[in-house]
C-alpha positions in Angstrom: 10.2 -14.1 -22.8 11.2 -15.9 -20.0 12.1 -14.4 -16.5 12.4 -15.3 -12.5 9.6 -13.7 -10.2 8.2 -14.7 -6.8 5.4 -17.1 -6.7 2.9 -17.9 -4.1 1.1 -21.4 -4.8 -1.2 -21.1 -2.0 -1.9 -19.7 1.6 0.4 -20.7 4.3 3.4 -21.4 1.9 6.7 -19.2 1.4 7.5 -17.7 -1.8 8.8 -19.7 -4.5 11.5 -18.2 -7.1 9.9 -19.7 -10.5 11.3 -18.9 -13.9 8.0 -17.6 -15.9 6.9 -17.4 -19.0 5.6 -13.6 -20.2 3.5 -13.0 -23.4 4.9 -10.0 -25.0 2.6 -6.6 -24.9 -0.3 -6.3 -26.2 -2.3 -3.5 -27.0 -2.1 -0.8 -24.3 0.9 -3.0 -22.8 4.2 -2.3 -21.6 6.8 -4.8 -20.7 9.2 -2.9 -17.5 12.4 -3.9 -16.2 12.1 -4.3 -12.3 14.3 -1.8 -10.4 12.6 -2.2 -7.0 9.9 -3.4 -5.5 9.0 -2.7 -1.8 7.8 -5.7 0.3 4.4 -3.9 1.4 2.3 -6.2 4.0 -0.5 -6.4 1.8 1.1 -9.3 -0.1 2.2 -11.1 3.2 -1.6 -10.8 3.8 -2.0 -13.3 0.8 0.5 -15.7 2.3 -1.6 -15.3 6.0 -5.1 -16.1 4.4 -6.6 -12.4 5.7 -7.1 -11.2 2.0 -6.8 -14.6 -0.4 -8.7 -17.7 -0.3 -7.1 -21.0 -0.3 -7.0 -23.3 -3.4 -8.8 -26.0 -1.6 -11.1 -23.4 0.3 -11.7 -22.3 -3.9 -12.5 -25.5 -5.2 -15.0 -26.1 -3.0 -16.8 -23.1 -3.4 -16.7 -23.7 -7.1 -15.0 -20.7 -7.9 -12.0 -20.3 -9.6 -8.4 -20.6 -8.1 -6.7 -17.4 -6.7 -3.0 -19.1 -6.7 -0.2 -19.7 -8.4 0.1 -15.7 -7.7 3.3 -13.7 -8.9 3.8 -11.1 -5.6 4.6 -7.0 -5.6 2.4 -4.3 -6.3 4.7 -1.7 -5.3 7.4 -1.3 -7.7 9.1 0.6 -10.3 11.7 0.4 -13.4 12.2 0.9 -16.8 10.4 0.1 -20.0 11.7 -1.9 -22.1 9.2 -2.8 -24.8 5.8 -0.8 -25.6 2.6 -2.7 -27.2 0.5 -1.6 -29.9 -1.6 1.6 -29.1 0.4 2.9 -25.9 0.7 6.6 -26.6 1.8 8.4 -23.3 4.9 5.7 -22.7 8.3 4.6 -24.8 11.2 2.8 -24.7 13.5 4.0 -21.8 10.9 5.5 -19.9 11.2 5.0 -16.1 7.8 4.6 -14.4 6.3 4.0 -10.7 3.8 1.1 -10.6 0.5 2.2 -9.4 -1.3 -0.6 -7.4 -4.5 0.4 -8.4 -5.3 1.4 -12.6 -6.4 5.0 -13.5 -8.3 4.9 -17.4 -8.8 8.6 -17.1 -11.8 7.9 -18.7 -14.2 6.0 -16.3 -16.9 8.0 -13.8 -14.5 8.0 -11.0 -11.4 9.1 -12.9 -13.9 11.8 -14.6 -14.6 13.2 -11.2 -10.8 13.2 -9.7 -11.2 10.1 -8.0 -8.5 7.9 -9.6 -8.7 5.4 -6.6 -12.2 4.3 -7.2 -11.6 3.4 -11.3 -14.0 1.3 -12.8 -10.9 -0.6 -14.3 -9.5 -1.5 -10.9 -12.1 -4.1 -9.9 -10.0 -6.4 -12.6 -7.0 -6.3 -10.4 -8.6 -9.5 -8.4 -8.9 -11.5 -12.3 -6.4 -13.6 -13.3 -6.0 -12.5 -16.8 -4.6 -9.0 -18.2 -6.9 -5.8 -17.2 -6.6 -4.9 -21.2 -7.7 -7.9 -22.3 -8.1 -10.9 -20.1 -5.9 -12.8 -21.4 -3.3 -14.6 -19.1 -0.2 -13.6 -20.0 2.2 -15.1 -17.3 2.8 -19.0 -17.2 4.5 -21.5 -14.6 5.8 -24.9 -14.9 3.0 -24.9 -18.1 -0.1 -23.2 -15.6 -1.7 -20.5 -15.2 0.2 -17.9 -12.8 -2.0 -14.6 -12.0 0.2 -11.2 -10.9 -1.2 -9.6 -7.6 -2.8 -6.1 -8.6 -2.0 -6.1 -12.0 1.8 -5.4 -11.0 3.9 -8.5 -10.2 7.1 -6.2 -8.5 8.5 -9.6 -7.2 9.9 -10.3 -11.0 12.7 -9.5 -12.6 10.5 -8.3 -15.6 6.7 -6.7 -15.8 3.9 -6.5 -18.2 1.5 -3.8 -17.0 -1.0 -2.2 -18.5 -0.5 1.3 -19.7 -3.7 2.6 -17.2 -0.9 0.8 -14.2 2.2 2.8 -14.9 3.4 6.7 -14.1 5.9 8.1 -15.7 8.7 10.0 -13.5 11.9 12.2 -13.9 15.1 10.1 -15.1 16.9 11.0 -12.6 15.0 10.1 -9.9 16.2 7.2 -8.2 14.5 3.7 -8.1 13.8 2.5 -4.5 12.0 6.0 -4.0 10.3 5.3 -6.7 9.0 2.7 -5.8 8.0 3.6 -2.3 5.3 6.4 -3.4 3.6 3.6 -5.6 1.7 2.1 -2.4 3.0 2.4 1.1 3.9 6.3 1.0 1.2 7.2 -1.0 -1.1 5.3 0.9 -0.1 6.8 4.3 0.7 10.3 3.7 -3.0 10.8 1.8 -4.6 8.9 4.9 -3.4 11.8 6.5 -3.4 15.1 4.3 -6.5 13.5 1.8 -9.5 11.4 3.7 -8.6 12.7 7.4 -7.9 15.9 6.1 -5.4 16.6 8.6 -5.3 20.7 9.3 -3.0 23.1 11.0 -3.4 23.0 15.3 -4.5 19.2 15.0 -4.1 16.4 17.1 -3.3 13.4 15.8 -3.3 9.5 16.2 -1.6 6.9 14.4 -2.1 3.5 15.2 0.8 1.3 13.7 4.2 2.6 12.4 5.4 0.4 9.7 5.9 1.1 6.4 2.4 2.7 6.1 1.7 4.5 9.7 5.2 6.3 9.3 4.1 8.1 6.2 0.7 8.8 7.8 3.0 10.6 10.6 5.0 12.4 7.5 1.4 13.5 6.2 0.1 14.5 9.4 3.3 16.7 10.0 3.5 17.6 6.5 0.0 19.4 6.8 0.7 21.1 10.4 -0.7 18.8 13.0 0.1 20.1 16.8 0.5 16.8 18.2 1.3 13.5 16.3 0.7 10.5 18.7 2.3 7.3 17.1 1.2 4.0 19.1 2.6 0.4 17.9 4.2 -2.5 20.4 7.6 -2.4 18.8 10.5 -0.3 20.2 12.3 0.2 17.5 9.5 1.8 15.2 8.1 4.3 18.1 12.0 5.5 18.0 11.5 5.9 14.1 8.4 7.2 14.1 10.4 10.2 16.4 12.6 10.7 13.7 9.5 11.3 10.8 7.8 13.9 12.8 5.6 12.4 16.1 6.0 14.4 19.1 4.8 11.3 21.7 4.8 7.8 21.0 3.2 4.8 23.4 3.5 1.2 23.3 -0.5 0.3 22.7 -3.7 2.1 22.8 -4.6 1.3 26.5 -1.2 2.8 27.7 -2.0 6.2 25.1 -5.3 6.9 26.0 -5.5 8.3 29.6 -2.2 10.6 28.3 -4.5 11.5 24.8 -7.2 12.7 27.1 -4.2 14.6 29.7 -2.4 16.3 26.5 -5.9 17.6 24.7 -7.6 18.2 28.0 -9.8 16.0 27.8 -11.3 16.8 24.5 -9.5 14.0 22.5 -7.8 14.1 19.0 -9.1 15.4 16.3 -7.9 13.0 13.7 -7.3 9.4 14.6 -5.9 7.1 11.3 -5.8 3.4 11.6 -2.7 1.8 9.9 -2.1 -1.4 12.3 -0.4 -4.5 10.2 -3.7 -5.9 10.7 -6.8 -4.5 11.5 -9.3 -6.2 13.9 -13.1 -5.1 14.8 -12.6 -4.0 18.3 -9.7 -1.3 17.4 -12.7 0.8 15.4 -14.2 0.9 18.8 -10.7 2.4 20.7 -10.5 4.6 18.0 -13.4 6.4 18.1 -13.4 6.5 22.3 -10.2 8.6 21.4 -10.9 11.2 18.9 -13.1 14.2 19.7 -16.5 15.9 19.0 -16.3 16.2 15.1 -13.4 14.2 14.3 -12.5 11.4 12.3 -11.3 8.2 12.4 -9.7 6.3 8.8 -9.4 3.4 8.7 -6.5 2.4 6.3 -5.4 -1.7 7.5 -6.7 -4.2 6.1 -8.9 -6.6 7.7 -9.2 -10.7 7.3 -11.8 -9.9 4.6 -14.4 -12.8 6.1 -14.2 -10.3 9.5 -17.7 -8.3 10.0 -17.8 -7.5 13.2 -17.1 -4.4 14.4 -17.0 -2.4 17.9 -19.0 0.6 17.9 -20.7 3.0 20.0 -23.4 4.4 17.5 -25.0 7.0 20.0 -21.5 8.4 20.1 -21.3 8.1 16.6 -24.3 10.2 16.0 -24.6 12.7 18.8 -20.8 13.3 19.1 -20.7 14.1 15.0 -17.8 12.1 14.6 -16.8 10.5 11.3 -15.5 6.8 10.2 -13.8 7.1 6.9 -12.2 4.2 4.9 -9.7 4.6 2.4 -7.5 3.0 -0.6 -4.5 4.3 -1.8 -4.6 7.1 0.7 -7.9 8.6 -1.4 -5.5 10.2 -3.5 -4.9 10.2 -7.4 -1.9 7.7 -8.6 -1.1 10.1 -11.7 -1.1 13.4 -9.7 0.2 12.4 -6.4 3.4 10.1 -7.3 4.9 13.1 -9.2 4.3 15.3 -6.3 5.3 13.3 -3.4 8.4 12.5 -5.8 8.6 16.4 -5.9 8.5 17.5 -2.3 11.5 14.4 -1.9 13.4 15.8 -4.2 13.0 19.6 -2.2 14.0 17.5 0.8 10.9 17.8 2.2 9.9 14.3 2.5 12.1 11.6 3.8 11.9 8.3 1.7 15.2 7.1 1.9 15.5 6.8 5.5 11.8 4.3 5.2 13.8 1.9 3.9 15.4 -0.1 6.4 17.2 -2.9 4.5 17.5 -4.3 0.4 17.0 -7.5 -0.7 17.6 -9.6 -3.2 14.8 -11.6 -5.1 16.2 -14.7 -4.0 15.8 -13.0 -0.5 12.3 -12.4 -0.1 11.1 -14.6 2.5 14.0 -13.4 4.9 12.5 -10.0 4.4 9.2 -11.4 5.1 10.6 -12.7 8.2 12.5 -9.8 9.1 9.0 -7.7 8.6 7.3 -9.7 11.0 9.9 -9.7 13.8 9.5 -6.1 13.5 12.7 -5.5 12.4 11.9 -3.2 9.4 10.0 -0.2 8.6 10.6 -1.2 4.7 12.3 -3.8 3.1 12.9 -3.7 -0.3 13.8 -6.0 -3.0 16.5 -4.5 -5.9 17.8 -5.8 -9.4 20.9 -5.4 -11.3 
């Protein structure tokens, strides 16, 4: 079938509305009508050049060619058509996209840690994760679909291990929010920092992922929630989702961290800046107390190695530096939940998303992301 979707062609261009070419399922396929798709940073980090490699960088490191790329891995919508085999999915079924595959059957899955599955190293392959074919064509090439999703389309064709069912009556843009950003942030808090009652805590960054590591943090008791980022407009947000004292940047935060905790620091200090650079692990760890722990959640330029760090403190302060994917949480247990607790009006999703866009829109969102104008955009289809 054909359909319009998003396309990236390399780094350092805009998105390009193509008309595409989808294969129909194939075993363990579904085929999903796009409801919504949030515009996560992680797939304006392919358009910067922090977490892609150019075609010409590619070709001559005789590799193959990342780009053309559809965009989206946060997402959700309705199926439409089911493949051979699929057994826990049908027709009219609305689903959240998970970013990152769960087999249920791998080591990792085995042992409750869907985030780590063996399956989701294919999510960097061109082809299909069921079969490696390439399913999705443009202007007659090649086009691959970032994670396995492809949210920026008007139609998807996931495999069965990438898709979670939810409640009909839930609607669509929450739905698609839990499938990376809130996910993602709230389990940096509550799962890998293991945020408890009485605790300090620090969030660096406050877009779409930082505020839902401040929903976590409060969520699971936290004292203090300390939310840092340069941009007005998100520290007065980031009010509103549960922190109790917000600051500009990390110099201007750390002489009143050290004041509020007197002078023992935070307990829990969680990384979600839009991007992360080596000398904020540093800052991080100067901040957070005897015994605590700092996650990392940002993603880095992935050629970046070198990193700020004060290994006697490390060791003899018995602090901890934790990284974390998809919040170390489990895509089939903890969209259902956090869909759960929004429904009991315990979590706020709506109020994340700042404005919708239409396909045709999404570089204006882009734009409007990086004048810091929007804690989430997201994309929606008729």
């Amino acid at each position: 079938m054909k359909t319009r979707a998003a396309v990236l062609w390399d780094v350092g261009q805009e998105w390009v509305i193509e008309e595409v070419e989808i294969d129909p399922p194939g075993p363990g396929e579904v085929l999903i009508k796009t409801r919504a798709a949030g515009m996560c940073h992680s797939d304006e980090h392919l358009v910067t050049g922090d977490m892609a490699i150019s075609n010409e960088m590619a070709d001559t490191m005789g590799i193959d060619r990342m780009f053309p790329i559809i965009g989206g891995h946060e997402g959700s919508g309705e199926i439409i058509e089911v493949g051979p085999g699929v057994t826990t999915l049908e027709v009219g079924d609305h689903v959240s996209m998970s970013f990152i595959p769960a087999c249920g059957r791998c080591h990792f899955c085995s042992i409750g840690r869907q985030t780590l599955c063996d399956v989701g190293a294919k999510v960097f392959e061109k082809g299909q994760i069921t079969d490696g074919r390439v399913a999705h064509h443009v202007r007659g090439e090649e086009v691959g679909v970032i994670a396995k999703v492809g949210s920026f389309a008007e139609h998807m064709l996931a495999s069965e291990a990438s898709v979670v069912k939810i409640e009909p009556d839930l609607p669509f843009i929450p739905a698609a929010l839990v499938s990376c950003g809130v996910a993602t942030g709230w389990g940096s808090a509550v799962h890998r920092a293991e945020v408890a009652p009485g605790d300090t805590v620090v969030v660096v960054g406050c877009g779409g992922i930082g505020m839902n590591a401040v929903q976590g943090a409060r969520m699971a008791g936290a004292k203090r929630i300390i939310a840092i980022d340069p941009v007005e407009f998100k520290r007065e947000q980031a009010l509103a989702f549960g922190a109790t004292h917000t600051f500009s940047s990390m110099e201007e935060a750390t002489p009143a961290i050290i004041e509020l905790t007197w002078g023992r620091g935070a307990e829990k200090t969680i990384l979600t800046p839009s991007v992360l650079h080596g000398e904020q692990i540093g800052e991080a760890m100067a901040i957070t107390s005897k015994g605590g722990t700092v996650v990392v959640t940002a993603i880095a330029n992935m050629m970046e190695n070198q990193v700020t760090l004060l290994l006697f403190d490390l060791a003899m302060m018995n602090k901890e530096l934790k990284g974390t994917i998809f919040g170390s949480g489990n895509p089939r247990s903890d969209i259902p939940a956090l869909l759960s607790m929004y429904r009991e009006g315990q979590l706020k999703l709506d109020e994340l998303v700042t404005r919708t866009y239409s396909l045709d829109e999404v570089n204006q969102g882009y734009a409007d992301m990086r004048d810091g104008k929007n804690i989430r955009g997201v994309i929606t289809f008729p």
